[in-house]
N, C-alpha and C positions, 0 to 999 in steps of 0.2 A: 504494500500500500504506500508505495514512498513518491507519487506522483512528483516525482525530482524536475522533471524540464518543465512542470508546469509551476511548480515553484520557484525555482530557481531564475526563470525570465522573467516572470514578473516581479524580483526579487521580494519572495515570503517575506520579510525580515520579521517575523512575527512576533510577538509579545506576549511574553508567558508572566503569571503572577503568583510572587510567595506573599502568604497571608503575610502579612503584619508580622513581618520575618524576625526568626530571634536567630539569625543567621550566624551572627558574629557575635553575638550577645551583647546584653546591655552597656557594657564598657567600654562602647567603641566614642569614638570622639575626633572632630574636625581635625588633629594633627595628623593622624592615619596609625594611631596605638589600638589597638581592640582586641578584643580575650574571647576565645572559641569557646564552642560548644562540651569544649573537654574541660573548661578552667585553663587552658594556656595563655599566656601574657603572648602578642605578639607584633614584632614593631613591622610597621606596612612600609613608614615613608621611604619614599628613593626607588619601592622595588619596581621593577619594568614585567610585566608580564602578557604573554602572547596567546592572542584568542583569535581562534579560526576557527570560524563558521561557514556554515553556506548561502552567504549575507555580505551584501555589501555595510560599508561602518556604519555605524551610528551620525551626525552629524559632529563635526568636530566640534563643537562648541559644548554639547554634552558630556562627551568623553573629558572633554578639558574640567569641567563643573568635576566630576567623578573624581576626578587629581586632584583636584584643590582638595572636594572633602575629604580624600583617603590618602594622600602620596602616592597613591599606585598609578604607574603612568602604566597605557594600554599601547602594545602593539596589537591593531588587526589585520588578520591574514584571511580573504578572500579565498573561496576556492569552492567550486562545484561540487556537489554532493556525491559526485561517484569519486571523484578522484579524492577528497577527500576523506571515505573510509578507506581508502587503500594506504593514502599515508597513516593513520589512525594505527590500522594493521601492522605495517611494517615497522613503526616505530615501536608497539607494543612487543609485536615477535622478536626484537633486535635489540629491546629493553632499554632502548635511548629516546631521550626527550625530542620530543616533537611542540607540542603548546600547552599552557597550564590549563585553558577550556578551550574544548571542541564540541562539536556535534553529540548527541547520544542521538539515535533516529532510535523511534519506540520499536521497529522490526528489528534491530539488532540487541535489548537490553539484557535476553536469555543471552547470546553470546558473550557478551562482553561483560556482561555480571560471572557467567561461569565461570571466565576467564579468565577473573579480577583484575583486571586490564585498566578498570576505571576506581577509584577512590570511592566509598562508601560515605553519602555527601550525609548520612547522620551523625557524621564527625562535627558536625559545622552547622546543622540548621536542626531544628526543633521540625521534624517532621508530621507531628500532630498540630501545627498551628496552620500549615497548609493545607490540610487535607480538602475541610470544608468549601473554600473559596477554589481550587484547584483540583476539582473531581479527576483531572487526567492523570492527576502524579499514580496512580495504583501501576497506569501503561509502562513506569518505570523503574518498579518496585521489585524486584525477585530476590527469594526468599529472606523476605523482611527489610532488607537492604535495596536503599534509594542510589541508583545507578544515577540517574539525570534528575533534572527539572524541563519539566515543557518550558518551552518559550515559544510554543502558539499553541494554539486552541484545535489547530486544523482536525473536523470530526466529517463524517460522513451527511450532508443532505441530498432530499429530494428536491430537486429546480422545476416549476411549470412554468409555461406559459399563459399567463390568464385569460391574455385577448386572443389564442388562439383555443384554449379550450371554449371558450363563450362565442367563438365564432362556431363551434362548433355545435353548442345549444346545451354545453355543459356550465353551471354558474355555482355548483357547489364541490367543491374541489373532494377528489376519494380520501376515504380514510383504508381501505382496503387492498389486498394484491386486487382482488375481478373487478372492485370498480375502478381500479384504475388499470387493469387491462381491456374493460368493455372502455372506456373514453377513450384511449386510446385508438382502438378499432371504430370507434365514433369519428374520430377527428379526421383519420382515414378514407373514411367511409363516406362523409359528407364533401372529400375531395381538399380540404382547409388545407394541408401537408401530406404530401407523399407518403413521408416516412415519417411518424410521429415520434418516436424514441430513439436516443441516444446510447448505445451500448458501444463503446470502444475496442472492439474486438483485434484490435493488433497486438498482436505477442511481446505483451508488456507486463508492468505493473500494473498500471492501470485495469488490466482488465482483470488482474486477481482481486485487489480493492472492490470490483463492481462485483465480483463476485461473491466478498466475505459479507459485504451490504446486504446483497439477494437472501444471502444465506441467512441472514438475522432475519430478515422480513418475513423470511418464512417459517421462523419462531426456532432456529438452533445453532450450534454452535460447528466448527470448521473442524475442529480438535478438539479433547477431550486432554483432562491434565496429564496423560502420561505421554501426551503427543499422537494418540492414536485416531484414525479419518473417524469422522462422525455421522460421516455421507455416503457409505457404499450400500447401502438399502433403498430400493426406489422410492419408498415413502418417506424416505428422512428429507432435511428441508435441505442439505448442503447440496442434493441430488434433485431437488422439485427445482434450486435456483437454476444448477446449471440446463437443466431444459427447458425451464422458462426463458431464460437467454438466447439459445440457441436457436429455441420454436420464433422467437420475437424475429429474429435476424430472417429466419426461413419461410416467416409466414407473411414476411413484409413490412413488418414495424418498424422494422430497424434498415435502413440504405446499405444497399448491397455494397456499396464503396467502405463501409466501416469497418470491413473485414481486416484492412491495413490503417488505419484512423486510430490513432491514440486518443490517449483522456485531453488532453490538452487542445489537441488537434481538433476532438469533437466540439469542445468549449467555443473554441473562438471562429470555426463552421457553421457549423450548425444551430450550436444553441443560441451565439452570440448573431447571427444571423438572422434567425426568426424561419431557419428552414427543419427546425424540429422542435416538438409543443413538449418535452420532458425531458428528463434524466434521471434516472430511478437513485443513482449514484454520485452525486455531482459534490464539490467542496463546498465548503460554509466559506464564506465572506465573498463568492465570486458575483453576486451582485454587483457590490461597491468596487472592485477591481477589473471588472470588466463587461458585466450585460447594460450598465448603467455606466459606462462611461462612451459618451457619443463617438469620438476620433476609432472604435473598436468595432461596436456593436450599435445595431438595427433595432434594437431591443426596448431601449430605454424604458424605465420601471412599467414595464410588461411582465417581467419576472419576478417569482415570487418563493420563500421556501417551504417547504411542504413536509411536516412531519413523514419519514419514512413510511406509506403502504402497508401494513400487514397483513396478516390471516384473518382477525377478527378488528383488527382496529390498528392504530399506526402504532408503528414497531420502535424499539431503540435506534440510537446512532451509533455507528462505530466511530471510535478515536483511531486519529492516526497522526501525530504531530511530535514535530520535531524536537527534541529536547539538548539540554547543554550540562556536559560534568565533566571531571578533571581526572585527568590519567591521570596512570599510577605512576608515571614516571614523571609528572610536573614540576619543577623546578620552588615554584611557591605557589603551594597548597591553600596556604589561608590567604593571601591577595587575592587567589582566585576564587575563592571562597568564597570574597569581599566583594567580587566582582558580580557575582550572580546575585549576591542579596542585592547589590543596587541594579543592575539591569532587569532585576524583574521581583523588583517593588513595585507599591502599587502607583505612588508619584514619578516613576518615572513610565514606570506603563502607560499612565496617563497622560502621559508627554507625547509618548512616542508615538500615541495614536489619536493625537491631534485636540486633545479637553484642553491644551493650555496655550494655544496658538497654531499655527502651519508649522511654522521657525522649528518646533521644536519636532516634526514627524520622522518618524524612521521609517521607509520602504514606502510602496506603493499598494499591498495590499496584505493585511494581516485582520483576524481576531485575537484579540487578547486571551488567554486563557485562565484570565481572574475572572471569575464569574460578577463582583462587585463593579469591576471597570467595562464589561459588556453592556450591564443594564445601564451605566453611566454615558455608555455612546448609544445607545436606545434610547433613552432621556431624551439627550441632548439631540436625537436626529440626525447624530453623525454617522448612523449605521443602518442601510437598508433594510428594513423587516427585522430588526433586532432585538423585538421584543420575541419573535421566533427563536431566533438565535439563542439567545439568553436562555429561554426553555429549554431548547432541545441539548445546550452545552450543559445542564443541570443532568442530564440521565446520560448522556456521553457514554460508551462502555467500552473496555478496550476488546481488540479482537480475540486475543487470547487471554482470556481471564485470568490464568496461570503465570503469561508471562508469557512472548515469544520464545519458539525454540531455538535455540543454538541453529539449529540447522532451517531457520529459514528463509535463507537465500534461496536456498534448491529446493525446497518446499512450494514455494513461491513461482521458480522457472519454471516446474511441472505442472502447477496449474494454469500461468497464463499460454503455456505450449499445450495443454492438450485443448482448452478452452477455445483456445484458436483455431486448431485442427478441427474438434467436433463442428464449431462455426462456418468452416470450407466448407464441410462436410467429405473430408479423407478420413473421417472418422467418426463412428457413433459416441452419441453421449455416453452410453453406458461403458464404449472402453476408454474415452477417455476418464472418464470418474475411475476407474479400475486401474487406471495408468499412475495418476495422481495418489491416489491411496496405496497401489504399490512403493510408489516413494515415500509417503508419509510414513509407514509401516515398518519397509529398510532402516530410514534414519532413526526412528525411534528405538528399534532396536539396537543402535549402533550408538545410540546417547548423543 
């Protein structure tokens, strides 16, 4: 689920929130002196420390504010999200310093937690003061130990289009899988859009993401805690999504052209177009980043978010967002430490996403992932449909309850490879479901 090229172009820089952080604890003070989470004294000023994200910087004028209050002066280092777990990796297997924070992506926390690759950030912050206001920190938690902190919110929604469902003679939006696969066959039907839905079927990420989403909608879970498939019975839901996907694509809902079409690709096509009325799967904030931004999109507030579809009524959201924690080989542990209690507080969260002027915004499209600074940009109307938002980021759940496995990288390339295949149609649903749970199975048993 790590929809990287669609974040990464539009630079996520997202904004993640620790409650009312007792990060560095109360003895911290303008000179840059502050006493951790352990009782350790420890002196900040003067130190230099190097954060590499998948994010262009902050504004310099912030980072400068962050110096004055702490001494820590920040290097940041820019760097794409693929190439930047590979440094991550390399540096970790080689056991030499690379940056004091980087990346955690919530798909890798089973690995890099197993691996203890990353620093146990309950050294340093009061993890019960977050929990509340930052429902996603669990996406980051394995076995008890806090690997990352989010620093966005990124969760799974559903996108309609309202002026093209109402052209169709639909005015109350589904809460359902049937009624929202009969409007769509409606929307169809009455000629409004060819292809009414958006499913991204190119051998991606993305298409895994749309399918961990289906799979919740259809009220179960991907994996089970010992990592084993929870979809190889035609009645289970991981096995009703993948054919409802592939029927969609087969039966004409979906543009035959999608077969090679990314999530990204779909967005700013189609959806951002006005040449497809849904997406069953789509990201939370891509309103305000781009169906709502005119130089893009055909759209403008036409779109709308739509609790998830269900079986009986609408379904949970998946999390999937990016988080930030400090190998184990970091040079200065508690600077960085210092670093993440103020990048994702709540004042500066709220900086960064525009409550205290333009001057002070970070990136181009982000949800906060403080629950308190979302309904604050719903308030204030600086966030499309956000009082949606704010709801749906309160039940958020991760994809793997348990925690990602170690191995889901190759987890992941099996589903969006056979998901694609059955989509050709070089292969049945039923073997590729058999393909995928072969791998899940393998690795499970290989730990």
């Amino acid at each position: 689920m790590k929809k990287r090229q669609a974040r990464v172009t539009r630079q996520r820089a997202a904004l993640a929130g620790l409650t009312a952080v007792a990060l560095l604890a109360a003895g911290c003070s303008a000179g840059g002196g502050s006493t951790t989470a352990s009782g350790a004294s420890t002196d900040l000023a003067g130190v230099t420390i190097t954060v590499a994200l998948p994010a262009d910087s902050p504004p310099a004028a912030d980072l400068a504010a962050f110096t004055q209050q702490t001494g820590i002066k920040v290097n940041w280092a820019t760097s794409d999200w693929d190439s930047l777990q590979t440094k991550i990796s390399a540096a970790a297997t080689a056991n030499t310093y690379f940056a004091d924070v980087t990346n955690v992506d919530w798909s890798r926390v089973g690995q890099l937690g197993k691996l203890g690759w990353f620093q146990p950030l309950e050294k340093y912050l009061d993890a019960n003061s977050l929990k509340a206001d930052m429902p996603q920190l669990g996406s980051f938690t394995l076995n008890g130990h806090i690997v990352g902190v989010p620093y966005d919110s990124s969760y799974m929604v559903t996108t309609v289009n309202t002026d093209l469902f109402a052209k169709a003679g639909i005015t109350t939006m589904p809460t359902t899988l049937d009624e929202y696969t009969n409007d769509l066959k409606q929307i169809k039907a009455k000629g409004v859009v060819e292809y009414p839905l958006n499913i991204p079927f190119a051998a991606a990420e993305g298409l895994s993401t749309y399918w961990y989403e289906t799979t919740g909608a259809f009220g179960g879970t991907v994996l089970d805690a010992s990592g084993k498939p929870q979809f190889t019975d035609p009645s289970s839901p991981g096995y009703k999504a993948a054919q409802w996907m592939v029927d969609a694509i087969k039966g004409g809902l979906v543009p035959p052209g999608n077969i090679n079409v990314n999530d990204s690709q779909g967005e700013q096509t189609l959806m951002a177009q006005g040449m497809a009325a849904s997406t069953l799967s789509d990201y939370s904030g891509l309103i305000n980043s781009l169906y709502n931004v005119k130089d893009s999109s055909k759209v403008t507030d036409k779109i709308q978010y739509l609790p998830t579809p269900g079986v009986t009524g609408p379904a949970g959201n998946l999390s999937n967002p990016d988080g930030m924690g400090i190998p184990k080989q970091a040079k200065n542990p508690a600077a960085a430490a210092k670093f993440i209690e103020w990048f994702n507080s709540a004042s500066t969260q709220e900086d960064f996403s525009g409550l205290n002027g333009q001057d002070k915004v970070w990136g181009s499209s982000f949800i906060p992932s403080r629950i308190s600074v979302v309904e604050k940009l719903a308030q204030a109307g600086s966030l499309a449909d956000g009082t949606h938002l704010a709801a749906m980021l309160k039940t958020a759940s991760p994809v793997f309850p348990q925690g990602a496995p170690t191995w889901y990288p190759t987890f992941s390339n099996a589903v969006y490879t056979n998901l694609h295949a059955a989509a050709t149609g070089s292969m049945s649903v039923a073997d590729a479901i058999s393909a995928i749970a072969e791998v899940a199975n393998q690795q499970a048993r290989n730990g």
